[in-house]
C-alpha positions in Angstrom: 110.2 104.7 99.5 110.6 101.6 102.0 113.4 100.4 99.7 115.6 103.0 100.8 114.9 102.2 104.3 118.1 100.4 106.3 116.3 98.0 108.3 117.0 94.4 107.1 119.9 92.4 108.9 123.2 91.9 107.4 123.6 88.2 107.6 123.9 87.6 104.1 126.7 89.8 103.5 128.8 86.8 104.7 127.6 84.4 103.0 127.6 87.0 99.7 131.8 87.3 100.9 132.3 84.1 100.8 130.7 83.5 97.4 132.7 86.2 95.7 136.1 85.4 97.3 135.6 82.2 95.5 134.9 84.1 92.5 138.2 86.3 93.2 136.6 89.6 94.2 136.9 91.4 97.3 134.2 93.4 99.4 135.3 96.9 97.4 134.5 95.5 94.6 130.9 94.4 95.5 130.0 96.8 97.9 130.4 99.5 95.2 127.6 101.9 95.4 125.9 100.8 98.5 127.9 103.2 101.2 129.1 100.2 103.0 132.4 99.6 104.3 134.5 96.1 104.6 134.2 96.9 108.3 130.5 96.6 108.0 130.0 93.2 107.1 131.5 92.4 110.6 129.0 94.4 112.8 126.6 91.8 114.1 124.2 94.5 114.3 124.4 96.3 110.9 120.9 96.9 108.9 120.9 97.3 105.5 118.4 98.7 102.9 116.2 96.7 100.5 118.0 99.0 97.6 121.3 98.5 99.0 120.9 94.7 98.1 119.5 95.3 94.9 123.6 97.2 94.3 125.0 94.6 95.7 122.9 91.8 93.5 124.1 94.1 90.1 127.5 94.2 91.1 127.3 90.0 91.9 126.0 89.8 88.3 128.3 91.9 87.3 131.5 90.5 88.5 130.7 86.9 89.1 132.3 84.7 86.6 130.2 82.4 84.1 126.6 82.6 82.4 125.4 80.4 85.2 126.3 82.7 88.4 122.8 83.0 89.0 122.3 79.3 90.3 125.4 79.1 91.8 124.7 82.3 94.1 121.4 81.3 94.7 122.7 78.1 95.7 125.1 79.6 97.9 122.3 81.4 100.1 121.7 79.0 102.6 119.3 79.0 105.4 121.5 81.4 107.8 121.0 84.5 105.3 117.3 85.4 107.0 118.6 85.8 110.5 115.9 85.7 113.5 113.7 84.3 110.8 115.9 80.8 110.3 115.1 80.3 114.2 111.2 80.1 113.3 111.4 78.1 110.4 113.8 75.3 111.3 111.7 74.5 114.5 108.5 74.4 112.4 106.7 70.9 112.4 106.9 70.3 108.7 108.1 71.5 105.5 105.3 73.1 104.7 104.7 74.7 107.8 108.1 76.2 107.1 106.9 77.6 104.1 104.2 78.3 105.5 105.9 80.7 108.2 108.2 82.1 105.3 105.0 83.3 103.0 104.1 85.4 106.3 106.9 86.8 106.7 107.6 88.0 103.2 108.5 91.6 104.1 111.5 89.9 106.9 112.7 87.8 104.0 112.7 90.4 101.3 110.6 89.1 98.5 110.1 90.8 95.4 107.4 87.2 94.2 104.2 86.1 95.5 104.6 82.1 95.8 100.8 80.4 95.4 100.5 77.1 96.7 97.6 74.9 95.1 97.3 71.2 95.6 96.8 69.0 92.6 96.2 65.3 93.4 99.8 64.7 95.3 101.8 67.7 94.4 101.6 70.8 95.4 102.1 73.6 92.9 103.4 76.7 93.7 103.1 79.5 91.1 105.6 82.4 91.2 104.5 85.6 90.5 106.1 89.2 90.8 104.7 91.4 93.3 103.3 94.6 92.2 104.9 96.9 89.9 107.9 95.7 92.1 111.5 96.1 89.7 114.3 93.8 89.1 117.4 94.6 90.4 118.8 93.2 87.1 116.8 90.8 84.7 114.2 88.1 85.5 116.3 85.1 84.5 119.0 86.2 87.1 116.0 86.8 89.8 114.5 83.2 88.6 117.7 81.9 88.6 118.5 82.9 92.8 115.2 82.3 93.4 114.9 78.6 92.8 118.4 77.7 93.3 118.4 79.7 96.9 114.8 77.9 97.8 116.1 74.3 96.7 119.4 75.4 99.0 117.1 76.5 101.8 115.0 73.0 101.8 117.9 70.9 102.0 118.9 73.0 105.2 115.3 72.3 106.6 115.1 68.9 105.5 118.7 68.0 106.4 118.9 66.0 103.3 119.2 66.6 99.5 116.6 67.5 98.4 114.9 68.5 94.5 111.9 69.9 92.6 109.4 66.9 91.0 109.3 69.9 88.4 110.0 73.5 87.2 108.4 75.6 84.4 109.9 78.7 83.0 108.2 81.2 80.9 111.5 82.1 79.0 113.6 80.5 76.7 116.6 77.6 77.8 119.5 79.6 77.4 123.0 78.3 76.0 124.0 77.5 80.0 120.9 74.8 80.4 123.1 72.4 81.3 123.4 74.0 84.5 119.9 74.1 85.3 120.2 70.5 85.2 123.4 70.2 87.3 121.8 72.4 89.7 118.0 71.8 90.1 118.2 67.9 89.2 114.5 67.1 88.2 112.3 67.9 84.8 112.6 71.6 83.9 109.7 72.7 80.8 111.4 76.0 79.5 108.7 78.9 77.5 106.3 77.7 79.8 103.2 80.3 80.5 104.3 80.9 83.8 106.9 80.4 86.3 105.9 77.3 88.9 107.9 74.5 90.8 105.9 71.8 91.7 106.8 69.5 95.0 105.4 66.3 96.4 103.0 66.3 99.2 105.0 63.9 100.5 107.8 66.4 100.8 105.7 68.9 102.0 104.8 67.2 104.7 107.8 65.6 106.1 108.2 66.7 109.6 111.3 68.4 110.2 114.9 67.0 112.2 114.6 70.3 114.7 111.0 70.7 115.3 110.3 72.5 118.3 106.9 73.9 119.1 107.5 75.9 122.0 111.0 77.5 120.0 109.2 78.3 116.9 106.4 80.3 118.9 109.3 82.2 120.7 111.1 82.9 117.9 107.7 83.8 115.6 107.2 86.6 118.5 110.7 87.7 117.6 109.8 88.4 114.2 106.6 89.6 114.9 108.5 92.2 116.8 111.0 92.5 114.1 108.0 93.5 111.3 106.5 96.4 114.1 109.8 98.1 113.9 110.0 98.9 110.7 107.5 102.0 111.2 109.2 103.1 113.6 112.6 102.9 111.8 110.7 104.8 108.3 109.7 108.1 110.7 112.9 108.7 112.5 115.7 107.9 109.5 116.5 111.6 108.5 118.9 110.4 106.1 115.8 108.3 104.5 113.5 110.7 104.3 116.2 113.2 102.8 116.6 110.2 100.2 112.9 109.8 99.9 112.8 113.9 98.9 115.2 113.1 96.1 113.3 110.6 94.7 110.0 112.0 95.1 111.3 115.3 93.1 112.1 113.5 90.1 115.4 115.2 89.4 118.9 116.2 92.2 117.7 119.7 93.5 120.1 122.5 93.3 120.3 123.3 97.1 119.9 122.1 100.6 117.8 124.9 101.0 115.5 124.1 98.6 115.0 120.4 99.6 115.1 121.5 103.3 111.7 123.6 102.2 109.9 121.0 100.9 110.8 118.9 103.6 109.2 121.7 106.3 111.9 122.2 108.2 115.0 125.0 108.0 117.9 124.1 106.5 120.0 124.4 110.1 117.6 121.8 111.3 118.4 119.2 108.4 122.2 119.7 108.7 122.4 119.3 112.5 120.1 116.8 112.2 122.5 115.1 109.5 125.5 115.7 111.4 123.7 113.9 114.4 123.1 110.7 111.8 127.2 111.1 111.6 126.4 112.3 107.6 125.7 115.6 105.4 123.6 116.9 103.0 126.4 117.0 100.3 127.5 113.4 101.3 124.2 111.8 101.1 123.5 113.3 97.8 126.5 111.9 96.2 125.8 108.6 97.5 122.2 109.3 95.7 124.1 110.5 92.3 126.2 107.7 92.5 123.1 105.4 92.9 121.1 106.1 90.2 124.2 106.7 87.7 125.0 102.7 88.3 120.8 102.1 88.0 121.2 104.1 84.8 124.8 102.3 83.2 123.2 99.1 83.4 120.6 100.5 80.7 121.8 99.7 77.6 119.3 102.3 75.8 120.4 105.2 77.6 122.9 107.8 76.1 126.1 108.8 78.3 124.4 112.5 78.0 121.0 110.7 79.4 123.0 109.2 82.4 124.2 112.0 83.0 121.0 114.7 83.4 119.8 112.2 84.8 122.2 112.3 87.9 121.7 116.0 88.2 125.3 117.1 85.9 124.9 119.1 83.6 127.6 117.8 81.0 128.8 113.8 80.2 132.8 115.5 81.5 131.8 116.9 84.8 129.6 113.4 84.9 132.6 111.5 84.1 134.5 113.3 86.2 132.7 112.6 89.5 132.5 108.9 88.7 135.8 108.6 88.2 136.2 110.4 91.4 133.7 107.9 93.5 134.6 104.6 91.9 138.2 105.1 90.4 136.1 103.7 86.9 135.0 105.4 83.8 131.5 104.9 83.4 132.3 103.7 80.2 134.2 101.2 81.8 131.4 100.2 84.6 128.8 100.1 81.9 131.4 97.3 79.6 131.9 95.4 82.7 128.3 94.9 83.9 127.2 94.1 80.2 129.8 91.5 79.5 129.5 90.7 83.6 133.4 90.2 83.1 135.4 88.4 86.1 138.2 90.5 87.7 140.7 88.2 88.4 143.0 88.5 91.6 145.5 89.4 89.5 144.3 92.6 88.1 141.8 93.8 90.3 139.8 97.1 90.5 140.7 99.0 93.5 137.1 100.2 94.0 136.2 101.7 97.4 132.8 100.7 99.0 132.1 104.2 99.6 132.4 107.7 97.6 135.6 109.3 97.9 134.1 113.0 99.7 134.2 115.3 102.7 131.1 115.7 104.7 130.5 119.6 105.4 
C-alpha cells in the first residue's frame, strides 16, 4: 500500500492554502481527514502520503466554490509544488527535455496518468492515459480538469511566458461551465473525443529554456535520483504504515490490537512501544483509518448510511454517527450534502473542523 506511505514533500500545501484562503476556507477545513495540523504546512521538512493528497483533493472539490474549481486549482499549481524536482526541470535545455525529465520522474511528481508523446508532422501529441487500476481521488473530469490546467500553469513557469495548447481532446461531454475551458486553456478544445490528448507544437517543444543550466540540472537530477532510492527505505521502517497496510490488507477494522499484532508477527508490547516511539497508538491510528475510509465511503452516492458504517468497522449507523460527529464536529449526513453539492463555506459561517480526530492516544 505505497499510497499510504508519507514520503512526498509538502510544498504544495502552500500553494493549496493559498488557493482556498481565496476561496474563504481555512486549513481545518481542508486538512480534514488527513491527520495534519495547521502547524504542518510550515515544517519545511514535512512528508506527506500519496492518500493524504487524495483527502485533501476531495475536501478542495468539496469546498471550493464554482463548477469550474478544477481549472482554477490546477491553475493555481505552479511550478514550486514539486520541490527538489522544479530545480531539474527549470535548468533543462528545452521544453521538452523538461518533460522529458518529468515523465521519469513520475513517482517524485505523483502521477496517477501515463502522458505518450508521438510526433505527427509538427506537433507533438501527447495521449493521456490512466495508470493501472490506479483510482480517482474524486471523478475524471476533476482529475482532467487539474491535470491540464496545472501542466499549461507549469509551462508558462518554464517558458517564462504565456503559453497554450495548439489543441485538447476530451473523451467526456462539454459541461454547462465550458466557457471556462475556454477562459482557461485558450486554444481549440474537441469534447466526446475517443481519448484524452493535448497536442503542442514542435516548435514549443523545443524552445530552449530562460534558466538552462547543464551542470545544475545534472546536480539536481542526482538529487532526485536520491530522492526515488529512499522511498524503500522509508516503506520498511514506517510502523505506523505497515499497521495501516494490515488494516487494509484484512478487508475489514479488526477487533483488537492483539489480533492485528499477530498477523503482523510481532507481540502486541512490541507494536505499542513501537507506536509510542512513532509519537502515536494503536487506538489513534485506527481512528484516523475509520475516519478515512468513512469520508472515501460519504462521497459514494450508492452506499447506504448502514453500508458506511460496517464498512468502518461500527456496528450501528448511531455509534457511526456518533464518532463522526466526535472527529469532525459534522453529521455524516452533513459531510456527505456538502461534498455532493461541493457547497462554499463562507467566512461568515464556517465549520470549525479540526485537521485531526478529536482522541487520546493510550
Amino acid at each position: 500500500m505505497f499510497e499510504k506511505q508519507a514520503i512526498f514533500p509538502s510544498a504544495e500545501l502552500y500553494l493549496i492554502k493559498k488557493f482556498m484562503l481565496k476561496e474563504g476556507v481555512k486549513p481545518a477545513q481542508w486538512l480534514l481527514g488527513t491527520g495534519l495540523s495547521e502547524e504542518s504546512l510550515k515544517q519545511e521538512d514535512y512528508l506527506i502520503s500519496l492518500q493524504q493528497f487524495d483527502i485533501i483533493y476531495r475536501n478542495v472539490y468539496r469546498l471550493a466554490k464554482g463548477p469550474d474549481h478544477g481549472l482554477r486549482f490546477g491553475h493555481s499549481l505552479n511550478l514550486s509544488r514539486w520541490g527538489l524536482l522544479t530545480s531539474a526541470l527549470t535548468a533543462s535545455k528545452t521544453l521538452g527535455a523538461a518533460l522529458e525529465v518529468a515523465n521519469h520522474h513520475r513517482l517524485l511528481i505523483r502521477s496517477r496518468f501515463n502522458l505518450q508523446p508521438e510526433i505527427i508532422g509538427n506537433d507533438v501529441k501527447i495521449n493521456i492515459t490512466l495508470r493501472g487500476n490506479m483510482d480517482l481521488p474524486v471523478s475524471q473530469v476533476f482529475a482532467i480538469e487539474m491535470l491540464i490546467s496545472s501542466l499549461q500553469r507549469q509551462v508558462e513557469d518554464l517558458l517564462g511566458r504565456l503559453f497554450s495548447f495548439k489543441r485538447i481532446q476530451l473523451a467526456y461531454p462539454a459541461p454547462h461551465y465550458e466557457k471556462a475551458y475556454e477562459r482557461f486553456c485558450k486554444c481549440p478544445i474537441d469534447f466526446n473525443s475517443q481519448h484524452h490528448v493535448i497536442w503542442i507544437s514542435q516548435k514549443d517543444m523545443s524552445q530552449s529554456l530562460p534558466l538552462a543550466n547543464p551542470v545544475t540540472q545534472k546536480q539536481s537530477i542526482a538529487i532526485c535520483q536520491t530522492e526515488m532510492a529512499r522511498l524503500d527505505s522509508i516503506q520498511k521502517g514506517d510502523i505506523q504504515w505497515l499497521l495501516r497496510h494490515e488494516f487494509q490488507q484484512n478487508g475489514h477494522i479488526p477487533e483488537t490490537l492483539s489480533s492485528i499484532a499477530k498477523n503482523m508477527a510481532i507481540s502486541p508490547r512490541t507494536l505499542r512501544r513501537k507506536l509510542h516511539a512513532a509519537g502515536t497508538s494503536y487506538r489513534l491510528v485506527l481512528q484516523e483509518y475509520q475516519l478515512q475510509k468513512a469520508l472515501g465511503a460519504l462521497s459514494l452516492d450508492h452506499l447506504s448510511m448502514d453500508e458506511v458504517s460496517r464498512s468502518c468497522g461500527f456496528g450501528d449507523v448511531a455509534s457511526f454517527r456518533q464518532a463522526f460527529k466526535r472527529w469532525t464536529d459534522m453529521t455524516p449526513l452533513s459531510y456527505r450534502k456538502q461534498f455532493q453539492e461541493t457547497k462554499y463555506i463562507a467566512p461568515n459561517n464556517e465549520l470549525n473542523i479540526p485537521a485531526t480526530i478529536k482522541t487520546k492516544q493510550n
